[in-house]
C-alpha positions as CSV (number, residue, x, y, z in Angstrom):
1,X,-34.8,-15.5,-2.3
2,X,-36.3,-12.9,-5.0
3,X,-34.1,-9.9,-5.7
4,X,-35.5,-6.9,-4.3
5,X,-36.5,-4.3,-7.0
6,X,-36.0,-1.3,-4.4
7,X,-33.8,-0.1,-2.1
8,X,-34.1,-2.1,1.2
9,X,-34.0,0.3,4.1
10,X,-31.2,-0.5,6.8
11,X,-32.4,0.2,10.4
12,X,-30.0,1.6,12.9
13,X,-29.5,-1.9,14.7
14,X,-28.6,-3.5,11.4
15,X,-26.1,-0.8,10.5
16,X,-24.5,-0.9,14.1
17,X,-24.2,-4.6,13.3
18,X,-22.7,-4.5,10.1
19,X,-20.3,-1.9,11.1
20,X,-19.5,-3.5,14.3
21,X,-18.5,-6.6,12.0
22,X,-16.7,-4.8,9.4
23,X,-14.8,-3.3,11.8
24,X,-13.8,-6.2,14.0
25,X,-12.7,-7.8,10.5
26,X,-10.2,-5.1,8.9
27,X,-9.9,-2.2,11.5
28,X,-12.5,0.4,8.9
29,X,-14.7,2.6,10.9
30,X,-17.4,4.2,9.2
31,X,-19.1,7.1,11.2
32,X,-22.2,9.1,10.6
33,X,-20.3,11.3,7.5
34,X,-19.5,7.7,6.0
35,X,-22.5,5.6,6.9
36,X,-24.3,6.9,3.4
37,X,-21.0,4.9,1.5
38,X,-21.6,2.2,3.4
39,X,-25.3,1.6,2.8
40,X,-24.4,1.9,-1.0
41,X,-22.2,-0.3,-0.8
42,X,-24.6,-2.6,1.6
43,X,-27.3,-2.5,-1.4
44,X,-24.8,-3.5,-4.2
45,X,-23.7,-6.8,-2.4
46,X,-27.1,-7.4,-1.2
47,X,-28.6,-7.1,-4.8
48,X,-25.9,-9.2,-6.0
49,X,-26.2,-11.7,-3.6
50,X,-30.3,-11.7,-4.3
51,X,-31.0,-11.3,-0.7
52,X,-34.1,-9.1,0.5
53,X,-33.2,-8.2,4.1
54,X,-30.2,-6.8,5.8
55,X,-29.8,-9.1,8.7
56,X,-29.8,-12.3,6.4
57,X,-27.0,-10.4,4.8
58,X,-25.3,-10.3,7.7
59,X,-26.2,-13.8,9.1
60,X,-24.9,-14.8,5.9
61,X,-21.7,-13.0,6.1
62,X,-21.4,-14.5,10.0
63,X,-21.9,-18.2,8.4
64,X,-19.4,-21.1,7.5
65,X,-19.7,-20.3,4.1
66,X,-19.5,-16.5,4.4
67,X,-15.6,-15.4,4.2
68,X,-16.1,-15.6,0.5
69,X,-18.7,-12.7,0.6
70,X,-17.2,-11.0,3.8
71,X,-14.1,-10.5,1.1
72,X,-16.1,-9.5,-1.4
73,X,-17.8,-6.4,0.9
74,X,-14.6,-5.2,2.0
75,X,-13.6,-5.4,-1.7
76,X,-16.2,-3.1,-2.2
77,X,-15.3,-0.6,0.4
78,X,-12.0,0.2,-0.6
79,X,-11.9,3.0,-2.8
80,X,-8.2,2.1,-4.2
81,X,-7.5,5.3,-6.3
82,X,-3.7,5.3,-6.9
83,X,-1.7,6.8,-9.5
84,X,2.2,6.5,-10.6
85,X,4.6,9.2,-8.8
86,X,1.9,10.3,-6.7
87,X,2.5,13.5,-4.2
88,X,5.5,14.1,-5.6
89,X,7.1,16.2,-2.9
90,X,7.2,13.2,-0.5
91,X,8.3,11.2,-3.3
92,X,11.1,13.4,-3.9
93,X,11.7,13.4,-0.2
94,X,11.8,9.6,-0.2
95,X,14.4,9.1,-3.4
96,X,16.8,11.7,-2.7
97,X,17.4,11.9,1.3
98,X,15.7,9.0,2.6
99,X,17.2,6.5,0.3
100,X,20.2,8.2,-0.1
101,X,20.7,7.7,3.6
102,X,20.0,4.2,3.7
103,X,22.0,3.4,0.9
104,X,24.9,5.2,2.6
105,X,24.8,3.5,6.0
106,X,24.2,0.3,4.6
107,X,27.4,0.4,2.8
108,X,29.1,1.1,5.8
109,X,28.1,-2.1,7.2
110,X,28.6,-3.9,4.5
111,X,24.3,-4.9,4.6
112,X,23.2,-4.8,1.2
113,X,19.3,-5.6,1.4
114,X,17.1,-3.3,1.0
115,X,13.2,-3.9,2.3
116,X,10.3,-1.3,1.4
117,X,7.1,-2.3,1.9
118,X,3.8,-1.0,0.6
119,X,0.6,-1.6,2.6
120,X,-2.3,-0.6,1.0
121,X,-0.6,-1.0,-2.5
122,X,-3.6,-1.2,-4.5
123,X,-3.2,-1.9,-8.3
124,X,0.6,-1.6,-8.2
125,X,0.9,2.1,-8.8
126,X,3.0,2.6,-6.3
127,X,5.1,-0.1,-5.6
128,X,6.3,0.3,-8.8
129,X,7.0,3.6,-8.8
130,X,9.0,2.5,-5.3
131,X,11.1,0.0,-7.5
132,X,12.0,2.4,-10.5
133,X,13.1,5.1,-7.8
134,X,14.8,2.8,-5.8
135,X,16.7,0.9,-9.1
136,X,17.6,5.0,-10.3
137,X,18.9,5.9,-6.4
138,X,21.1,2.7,-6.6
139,X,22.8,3.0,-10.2
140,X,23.3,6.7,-9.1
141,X,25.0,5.4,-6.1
142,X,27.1,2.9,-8.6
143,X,28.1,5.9,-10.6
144,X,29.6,7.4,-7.6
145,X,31.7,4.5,-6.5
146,X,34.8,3.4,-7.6
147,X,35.3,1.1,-10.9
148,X,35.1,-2.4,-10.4
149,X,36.6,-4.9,-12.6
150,X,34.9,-7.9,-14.4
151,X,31.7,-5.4,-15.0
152,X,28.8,-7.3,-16.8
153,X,27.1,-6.0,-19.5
154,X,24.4,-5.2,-20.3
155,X,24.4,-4.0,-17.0
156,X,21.9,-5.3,-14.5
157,X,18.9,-3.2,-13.1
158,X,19.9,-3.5,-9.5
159,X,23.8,-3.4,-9.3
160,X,25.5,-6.7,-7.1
161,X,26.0,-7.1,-4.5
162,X,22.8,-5.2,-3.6
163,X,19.3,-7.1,-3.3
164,X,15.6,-5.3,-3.2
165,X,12.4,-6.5,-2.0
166,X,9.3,-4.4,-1.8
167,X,6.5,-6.6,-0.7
168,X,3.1,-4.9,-1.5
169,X,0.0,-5.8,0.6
170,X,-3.9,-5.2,0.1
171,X,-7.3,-6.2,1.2
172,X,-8.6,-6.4,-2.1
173,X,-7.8,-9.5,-4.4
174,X,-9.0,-8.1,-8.0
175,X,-6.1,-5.3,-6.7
176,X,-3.6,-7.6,-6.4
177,X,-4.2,-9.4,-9.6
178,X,-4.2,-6.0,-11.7
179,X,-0.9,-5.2,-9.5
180,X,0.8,-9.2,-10.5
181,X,-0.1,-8.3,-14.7
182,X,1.6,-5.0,-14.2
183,X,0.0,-3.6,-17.4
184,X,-1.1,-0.1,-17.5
185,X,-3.5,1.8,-19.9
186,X,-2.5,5.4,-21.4
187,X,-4.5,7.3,-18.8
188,X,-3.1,5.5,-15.9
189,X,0.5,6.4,-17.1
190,X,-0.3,10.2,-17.3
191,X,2.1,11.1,-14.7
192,X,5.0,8.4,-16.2
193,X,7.9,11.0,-18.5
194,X,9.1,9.4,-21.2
195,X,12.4,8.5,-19.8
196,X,10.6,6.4,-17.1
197,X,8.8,4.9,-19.8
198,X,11.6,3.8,-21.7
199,X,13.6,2.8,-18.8
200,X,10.9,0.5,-17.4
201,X,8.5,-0.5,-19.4
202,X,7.4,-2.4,-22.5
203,X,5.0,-1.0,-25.0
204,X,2.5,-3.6,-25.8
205,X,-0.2,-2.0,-28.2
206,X,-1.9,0.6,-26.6
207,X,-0.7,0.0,-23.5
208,X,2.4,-0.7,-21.1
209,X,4.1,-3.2,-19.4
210,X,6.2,-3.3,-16.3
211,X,9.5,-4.5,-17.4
212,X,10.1,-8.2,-15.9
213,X,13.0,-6.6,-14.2
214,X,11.0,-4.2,-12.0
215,X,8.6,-6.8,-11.7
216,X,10.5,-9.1,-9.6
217,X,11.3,-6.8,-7.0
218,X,7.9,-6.6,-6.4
219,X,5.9,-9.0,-4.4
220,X,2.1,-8.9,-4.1
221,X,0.2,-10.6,-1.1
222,X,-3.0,-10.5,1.0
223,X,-2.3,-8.7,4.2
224,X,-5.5,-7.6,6.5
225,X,-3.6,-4.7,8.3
226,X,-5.7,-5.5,11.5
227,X,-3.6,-9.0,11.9
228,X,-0.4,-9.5,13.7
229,X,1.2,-10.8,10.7
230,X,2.9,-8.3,8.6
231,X,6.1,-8.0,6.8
232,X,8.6,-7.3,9.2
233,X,12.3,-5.5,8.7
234,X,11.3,-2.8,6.7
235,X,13.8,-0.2,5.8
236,X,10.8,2.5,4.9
237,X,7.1,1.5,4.7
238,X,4.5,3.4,2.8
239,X,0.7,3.5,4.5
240,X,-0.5,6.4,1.9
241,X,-4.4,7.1,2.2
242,X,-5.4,4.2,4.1
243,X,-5.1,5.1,8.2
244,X,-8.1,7.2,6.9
245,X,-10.5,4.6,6.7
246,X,-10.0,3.3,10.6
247,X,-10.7,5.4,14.1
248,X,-8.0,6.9,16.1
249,X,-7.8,3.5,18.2
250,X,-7.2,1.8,15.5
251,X,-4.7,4.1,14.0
252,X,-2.7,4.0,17.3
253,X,-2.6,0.5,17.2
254,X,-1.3,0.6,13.1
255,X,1.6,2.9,14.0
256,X,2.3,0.5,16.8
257,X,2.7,-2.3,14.3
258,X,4.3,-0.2,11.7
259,X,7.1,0.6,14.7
260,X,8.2,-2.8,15.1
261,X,7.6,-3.7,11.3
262,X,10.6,-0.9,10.6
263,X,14.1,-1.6,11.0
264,X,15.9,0.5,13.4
265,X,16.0,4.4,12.2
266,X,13.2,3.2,9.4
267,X,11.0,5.8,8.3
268,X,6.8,5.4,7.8
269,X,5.2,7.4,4.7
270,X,1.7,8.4,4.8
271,X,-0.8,10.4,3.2
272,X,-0.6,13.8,2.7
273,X,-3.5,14.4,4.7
274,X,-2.7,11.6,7.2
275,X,-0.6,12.4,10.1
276,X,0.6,10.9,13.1
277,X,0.5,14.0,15.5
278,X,-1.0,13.0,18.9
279,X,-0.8,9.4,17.6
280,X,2.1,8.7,18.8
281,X,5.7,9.7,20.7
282,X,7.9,6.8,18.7
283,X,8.1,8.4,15.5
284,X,9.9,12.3,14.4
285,X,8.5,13.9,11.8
286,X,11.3,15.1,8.8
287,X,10.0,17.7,6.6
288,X,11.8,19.1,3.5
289,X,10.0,20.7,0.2
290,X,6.5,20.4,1.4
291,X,7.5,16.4,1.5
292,X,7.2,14.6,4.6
293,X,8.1,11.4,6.3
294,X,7.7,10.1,10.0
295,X,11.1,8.3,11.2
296,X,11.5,5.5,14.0
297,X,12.7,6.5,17.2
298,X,15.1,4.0,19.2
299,X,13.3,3.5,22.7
300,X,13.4,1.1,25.3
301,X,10.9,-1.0,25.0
């Protein structure tokens, strides 16, 4: 087929289908403020895949041989802007009453695994930032215990017998790879202070490196949040800026998963302008500094 040298126009029936399709596929809902975003992003794939009509777009996208494209639209509807230490009042929220806590009652029963998961991760931003707060909250904690003998040096970046995992989940491949190299350019470590940077990351020309030892907390992998398979036994999760992109039945149904993905008394972290008021009745909001946090209710099921 000949690439189209204008725009193609998208009819109403064509939209519906494509949205219907999108949705049905990863939970995004794209109403009539959105559906201009869509139709940009419609054109791009449809240029690129030198197509000249809508519906053979989406018969194609429908075909055998379609996930591969069907990937690379959602790819393209994903806006992924992240940043280090983003929102900083949740953040501070997170490492020094939410972690603390968890840190605390874990010691008193003698679990020492701790689970975070970030869904929606995009380019590693965050779980990153997750690892170097949670690796500073536990060798604070360290400081505070007793001296134990046989101490290795130099001294290891999560203290034994302790064990972190923070699986990190996205849609979008090319995401995922940036997040696995865990190499950052000056602008993107604008919000990183120098102690940070010395701390946990390796200067590599003009730009910087995750340290290995923050790296391997860190796991990165596909997730589509509208499946039923999803990291499960979560001490915290963070959903930041993504319940935005799906409808409120959607959204009820991602705080339903995210309630049995936590561990008892976990606590779910969203966006600052995401909430989960009239959502649902399993989760209590904690609010301190302008930071907040929804935590997991124990009911009967």
């Amino acid at each position: 087929m000949s690439s189209p040298a204008l725009a193609i126009q998208l009819s109403q029936a064509e939209m519906r289908l494509l949205q219907t399709l999108v949705y049905q596929e990863c939970g995004m809902y794209f109403d009539a403020r959105r559906t201009h975003f869509l139709q940009d992003r419609l054109q791009k794939r449809l240029r690129e895949c030198r197509m000249d009509s809508f519906y053979s777009y989406y018969r194609l996208l429908l075909s055998p041989g379609g996930r591969q494209e069907l990937m690379k639209l959602l790819e393209n509807l994903t806006i992924n802007e992240t940043s280090f230490f983003r929102n900083k009042a949740q953040l501070e929220l997170f490492h020094k009453h939410i972690l603390d806590e968890i840190i605390r009652a874990k010691q008193q029963q003698n679990n020492f695994q701790i689970r975070i998961w970030s869904a929606g991760c995009s380019t590693g931003q965050e779980p990153f930032t997750i690892a170097m707060l949670v690796a500073d909250a536990l060798a604070y904690h360290k400081l505070r215990m007793p001296s134990t003998p046989g101490a290795v040096w130099p001294k290891p970046l999560v203290p034994p017998p302790w064990k972190v995992e923070i699986p990190a989940s996205d849609i979008n491949y090319p995401v995922l790879r940036a997040g696995q190299e865990g190499i950052y350019s000056e602008h993107h470590m604008s919000s990183v202070d120098y102690a940070y940077r010395l701390r946990y990351f390796d200067k590599v020309g003009e730009r910087y490196a995750v340290k290995n030892a923050i790296k391997e907390l860190v796991h990165f992998d596909f997730h589509n949040l509208k499946t039923a398979f999803l990291p499960q036994s979560n001490d915290v999760i963070f959903c930041r800026n993504v319940m935005m992109y799906f409808d409120e039945a959607e959204q009820r149904r991602l705080v339903e998963k995210f309630y049995h993905c936590l561990t008892p008394g976990g606590y779910l972290l969203v966006g600052h302008a995401e909430s989960l008021l009239g959502l649902t009745d399993k989760f209590t909001m904690v609010y301190r500094n302008s930071g907040t946090a929804y935590k997991r209710i124990e009911v009967a099921e």
